[in-house]
C-alpha positions as CSV (number, residue, x, y, z in Angstrom):
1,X,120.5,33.6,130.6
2,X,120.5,30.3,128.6
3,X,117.5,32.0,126.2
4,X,119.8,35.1,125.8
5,X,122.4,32.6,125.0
6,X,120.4,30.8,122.4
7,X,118.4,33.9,120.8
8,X,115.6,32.0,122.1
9,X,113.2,31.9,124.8
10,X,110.7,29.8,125.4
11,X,107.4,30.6,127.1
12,X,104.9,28.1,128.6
13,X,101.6,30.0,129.2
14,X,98.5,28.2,129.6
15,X,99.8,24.6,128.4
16,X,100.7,26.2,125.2
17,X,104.2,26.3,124.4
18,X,105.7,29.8,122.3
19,X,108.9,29.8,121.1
20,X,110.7,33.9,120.9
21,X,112.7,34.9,118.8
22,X,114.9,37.5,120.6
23,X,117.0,40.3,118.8
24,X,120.9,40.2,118.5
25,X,120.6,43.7,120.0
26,X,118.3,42.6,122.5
27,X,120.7,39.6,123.4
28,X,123.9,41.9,123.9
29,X,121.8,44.6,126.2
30,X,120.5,41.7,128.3
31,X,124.2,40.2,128.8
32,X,125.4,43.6,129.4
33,X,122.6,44.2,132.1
34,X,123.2,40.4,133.6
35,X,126.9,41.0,133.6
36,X,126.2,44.3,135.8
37,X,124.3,42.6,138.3
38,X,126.8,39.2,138.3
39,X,124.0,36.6,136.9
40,X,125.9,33.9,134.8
41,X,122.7,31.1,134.6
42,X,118.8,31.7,135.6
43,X,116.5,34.5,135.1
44,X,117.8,37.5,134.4
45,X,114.6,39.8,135.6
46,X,113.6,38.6,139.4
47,X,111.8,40.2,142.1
48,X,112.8,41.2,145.5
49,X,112.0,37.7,147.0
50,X,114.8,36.4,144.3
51,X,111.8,34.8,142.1
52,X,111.8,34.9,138.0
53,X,109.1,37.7,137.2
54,X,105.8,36.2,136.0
55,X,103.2,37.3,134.0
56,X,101.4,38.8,137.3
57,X,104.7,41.1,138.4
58,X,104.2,42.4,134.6
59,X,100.5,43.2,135.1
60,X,101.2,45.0,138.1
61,X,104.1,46.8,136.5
62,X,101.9,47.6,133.7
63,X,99.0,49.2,136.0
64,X,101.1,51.5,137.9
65,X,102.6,52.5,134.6
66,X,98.8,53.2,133.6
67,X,98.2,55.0,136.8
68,X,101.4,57.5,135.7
69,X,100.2,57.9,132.2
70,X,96.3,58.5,133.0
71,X,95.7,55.1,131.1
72,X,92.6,53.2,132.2
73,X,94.1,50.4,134.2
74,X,90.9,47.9,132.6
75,X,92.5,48.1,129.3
76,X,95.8,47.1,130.0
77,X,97.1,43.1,129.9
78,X,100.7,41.5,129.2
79,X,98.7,39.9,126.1
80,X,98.4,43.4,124.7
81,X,102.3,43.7,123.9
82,X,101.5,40.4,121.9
83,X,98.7,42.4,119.7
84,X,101.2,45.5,119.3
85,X,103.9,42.9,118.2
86,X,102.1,41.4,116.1
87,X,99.9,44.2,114.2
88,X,103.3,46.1,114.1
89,X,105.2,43.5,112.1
90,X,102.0,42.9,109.9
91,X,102.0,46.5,108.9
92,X,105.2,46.4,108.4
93,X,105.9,43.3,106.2
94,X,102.2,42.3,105.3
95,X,102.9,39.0,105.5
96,X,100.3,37.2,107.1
97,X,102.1,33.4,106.6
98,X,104.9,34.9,108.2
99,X,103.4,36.4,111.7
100,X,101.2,33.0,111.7
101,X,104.4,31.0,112.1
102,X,106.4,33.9,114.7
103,X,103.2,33.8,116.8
104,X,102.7,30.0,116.5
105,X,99.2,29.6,115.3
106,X,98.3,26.4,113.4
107,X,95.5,28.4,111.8
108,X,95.6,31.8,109.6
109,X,92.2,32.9,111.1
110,X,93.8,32.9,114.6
111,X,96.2,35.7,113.2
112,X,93.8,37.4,111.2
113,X,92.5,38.6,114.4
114,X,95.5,40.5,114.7
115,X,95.4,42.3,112.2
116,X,91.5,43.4,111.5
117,X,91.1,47.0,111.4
118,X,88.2,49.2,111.1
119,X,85.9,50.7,108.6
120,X,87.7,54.1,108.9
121,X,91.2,52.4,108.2
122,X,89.7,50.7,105.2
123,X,87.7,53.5,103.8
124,X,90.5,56.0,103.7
125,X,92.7,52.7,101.6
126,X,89.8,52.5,99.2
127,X,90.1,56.3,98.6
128,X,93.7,55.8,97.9
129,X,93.1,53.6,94.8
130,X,91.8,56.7,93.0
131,X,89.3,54.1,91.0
132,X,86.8,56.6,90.5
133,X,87.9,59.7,88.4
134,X,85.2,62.5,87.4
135,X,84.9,64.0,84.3
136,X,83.3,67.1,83.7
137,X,82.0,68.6,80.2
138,X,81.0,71.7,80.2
């Protein structure tokens, strides 16, 4: 509740500290649902045993989701909503500076692997340009 309150959370994962930026939308849904179920202070999402969630209830979550969707569980991890964040917002905005500081890198080339794509992707943005324009005598 206190990040909902702030707009911020902030995430400890693997002695690296993230600061998120949550959504005004997002905030007011997540009072909403913690005024529903009478939580004033502490984790809003817990699990039957009254713990916060962790990144292990989410990966579980995520595989039975998988199961239902005839996703192969192997290819499915928490840090894979990071990767659709952040490829979303970079094809979005295009701003590579920007996405660096959100996600916290230090380093450019640490969010650059975000956002690599593939020869297709790239081929069909070359054809775009229309450089190349035939002429035909005849």
């Amino acid at each position: 509740m206190e990040a909902v309150n702030k707009g911020t959370a902030q995430i400890n994962n693997k002695g690296k500290i993230r600061n998120v930026l949550l959504r005004t939308k997002l905030c007011e849904l997540l009072r909403k649902y913690a005024q529903s179920k009478k939580i004033i202070v502490g984790a809003i999402f817990i699990t039957k045993n009254g713990t916060p969630l962790d990144r292990s209830n989410i990966w579980s979550e995520m595989k039975k989701l998988c199961k239902k969707a005839n996703v192969t569980e192997d290819k499915v991890f928490p840090h894979n909503l990071r990767h659709l964040f952040a490829r979303t917002y970079y094809n979005l905005q295009k701003d590579i500076v920007h996405l660096a500081d959100i996600l916290g890198h230090s380093n450019i080339n640490t969010t650059r692997i975000y956002t690599i794509v593939n020869e297709e992707v790239h081929r069909k943005q070359i054809e775009k340009l229309g450089l190349l324009r035939c002429c035909h005598t005849t």
